[in-house]
N, C-alpha and C positions, 0 to 999 in steps of 0.2 A: 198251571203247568201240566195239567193230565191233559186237558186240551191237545194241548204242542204235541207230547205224547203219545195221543191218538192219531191224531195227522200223520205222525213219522209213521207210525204203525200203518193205516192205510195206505198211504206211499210208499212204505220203504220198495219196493219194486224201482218206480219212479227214480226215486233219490238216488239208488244207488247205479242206477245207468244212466242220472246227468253228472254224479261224482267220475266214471269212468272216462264218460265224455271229455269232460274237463282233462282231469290227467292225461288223458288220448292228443288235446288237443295243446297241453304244454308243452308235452314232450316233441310234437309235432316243432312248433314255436320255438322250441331251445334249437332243435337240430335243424333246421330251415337253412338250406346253402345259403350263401355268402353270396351279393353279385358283385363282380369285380368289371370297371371300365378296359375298355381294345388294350393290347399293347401286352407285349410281355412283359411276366410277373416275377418269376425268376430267371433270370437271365445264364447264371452259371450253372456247369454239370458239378453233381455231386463228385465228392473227395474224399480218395479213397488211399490210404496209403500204410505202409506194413504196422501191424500191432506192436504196442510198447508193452502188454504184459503177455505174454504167450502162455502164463501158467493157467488151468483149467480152473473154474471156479463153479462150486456146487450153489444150486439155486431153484428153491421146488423140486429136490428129489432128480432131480438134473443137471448133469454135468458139462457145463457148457465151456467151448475155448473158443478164445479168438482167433480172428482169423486175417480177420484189418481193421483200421482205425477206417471208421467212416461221419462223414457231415453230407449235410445235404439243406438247401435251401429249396421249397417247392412249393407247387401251390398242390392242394388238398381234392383230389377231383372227385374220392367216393372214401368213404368209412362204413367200415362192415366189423360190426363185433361177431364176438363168436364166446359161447357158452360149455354146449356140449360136445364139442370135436378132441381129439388126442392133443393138439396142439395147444388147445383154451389152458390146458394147466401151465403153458407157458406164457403164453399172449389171448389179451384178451381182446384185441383188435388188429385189423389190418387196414392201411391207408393205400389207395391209388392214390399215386403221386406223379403232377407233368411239369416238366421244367422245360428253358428256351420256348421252342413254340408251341409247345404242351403245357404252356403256364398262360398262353394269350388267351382272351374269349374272342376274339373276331375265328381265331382257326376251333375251338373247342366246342362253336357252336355249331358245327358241324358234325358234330358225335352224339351217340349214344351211351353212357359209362353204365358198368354194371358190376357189380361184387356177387361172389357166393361161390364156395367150395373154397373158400382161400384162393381163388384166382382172379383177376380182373380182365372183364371184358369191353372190347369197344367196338363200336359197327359204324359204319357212313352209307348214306347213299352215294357221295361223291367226296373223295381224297382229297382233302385243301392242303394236303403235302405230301410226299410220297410216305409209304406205308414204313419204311427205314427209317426216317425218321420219328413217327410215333413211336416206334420199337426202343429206339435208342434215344428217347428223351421224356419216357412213361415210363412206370410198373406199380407193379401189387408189391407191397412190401409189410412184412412181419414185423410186428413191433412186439420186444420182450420188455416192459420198464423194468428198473433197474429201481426203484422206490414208491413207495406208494403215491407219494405225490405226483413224479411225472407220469403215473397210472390214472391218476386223477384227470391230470391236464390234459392228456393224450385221451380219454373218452369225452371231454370237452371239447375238444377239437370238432368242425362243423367243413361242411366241404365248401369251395371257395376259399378259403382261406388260404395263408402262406403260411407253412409253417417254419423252423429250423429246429431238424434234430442234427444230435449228436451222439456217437455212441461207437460201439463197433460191433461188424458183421463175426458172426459165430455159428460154431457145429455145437447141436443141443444132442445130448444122449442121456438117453432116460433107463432103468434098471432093467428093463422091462426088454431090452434092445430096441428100441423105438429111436430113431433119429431125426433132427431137421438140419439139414445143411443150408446154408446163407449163398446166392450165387455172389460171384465175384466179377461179374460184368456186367454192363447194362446194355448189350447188343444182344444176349442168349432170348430165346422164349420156349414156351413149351415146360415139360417138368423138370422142377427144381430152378426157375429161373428167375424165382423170387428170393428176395432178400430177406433176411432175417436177422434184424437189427437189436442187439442189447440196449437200450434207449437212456442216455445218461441227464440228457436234460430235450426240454423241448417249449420252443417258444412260440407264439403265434407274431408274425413281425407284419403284417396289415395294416395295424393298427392303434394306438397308443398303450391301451390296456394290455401289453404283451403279457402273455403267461409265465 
């Protein structure tokens, strides 16, 4: 056993940057997109329609109201958590989400997607559809889970996939005066054109193992 012992001792260097590796390279592994065949994936636009509770409800020191009931079927095209930002104490993730023909791979392989500052980005060399409809069939959207478990499922969540939330879009106000507003259309861009969804359940529908 002192043998063993001594070995770990001269290597510990070694060891502990192929253990990194390794973990580097699960994490990699677990989050690894999704490929999906041509053909749109989800088909229908998100459903948006007036809130059943309208009274405010406290949550992490945050007073948050609804604003609509919202659903949404979509495919998953970028996941960006978030730790240290104002917003992290309410969401700990944001999903780009494309629906109709922002859910196909023949038009998507035509993009570039990218997350960071809580926004989502996309570039082309050439428009496989007019830019209005990307507009109105994308966005970056705020997800607040409403339980630790859909907090769970929701950082499970991998890009390519389809998801289905449910929940409803809400104004977050914090003690502090800090607020996030949820838009309420899917045609706006620019600031505040994101959604910011209370997330009541959320499933992965791709595949049989739905979450």
């Amino acid at each position: 056993m002192s043998g063993w012992l001594e070995w770990l001792r001269e290597r510990r260097g070694a060891v502990v940057v192929a253990v990194l590796a390794a973990l580097a390279g699960l994490g990699w592994w677990q989050g690894r997109p999704v490929t999906q065949p041509p053909g749109v994936l989800a088909p229908e636009d998100p459903l948006q329609t007036p809130p059943e509770a309208p009274a405010p409800w406290t949550f992490r020191n945050h007073t948050l109201t609804a604003l609509a009931r919202f659903e949404l079927r979509a495919r998953v095209l970028g996941v960006e958590r978030y730790r240290f930002d104002r917003p992290a104490e309410l969401s700990p993730v944001d999903f780009a989400l494309g629906w109709g023909p922002m859910s196909d791979s023949r038009i998507l392989g035509a993009f570039s997607i990218q997350q960071r500052d809580r926004w989502y980005f996309w570039s082309t060399p050439r428009m496989p559809i007019p830019e209005a409809e990307v507009i109105a069939h994308s966005a970056n959207m705020h997800l607040i889970p409403a339980t630790p478990l859909v907090e769970r499922r929701l950082l499970a969540v991998k890009p390519g996939q389809v998801v289905a939330l449910r929940g409803q879009l809400v104004r977050a106000d914090g003690k502090d005066g800090w607020h996030w507003v949820s838009s309420l259309t899917r045609t706006d861009t620019g600031d505040g054109s994101c959604e910011v969804i209370w997330v009541e359940s959320v499933r992965v529908t791709d595949r049989q193992d739905q979450m």
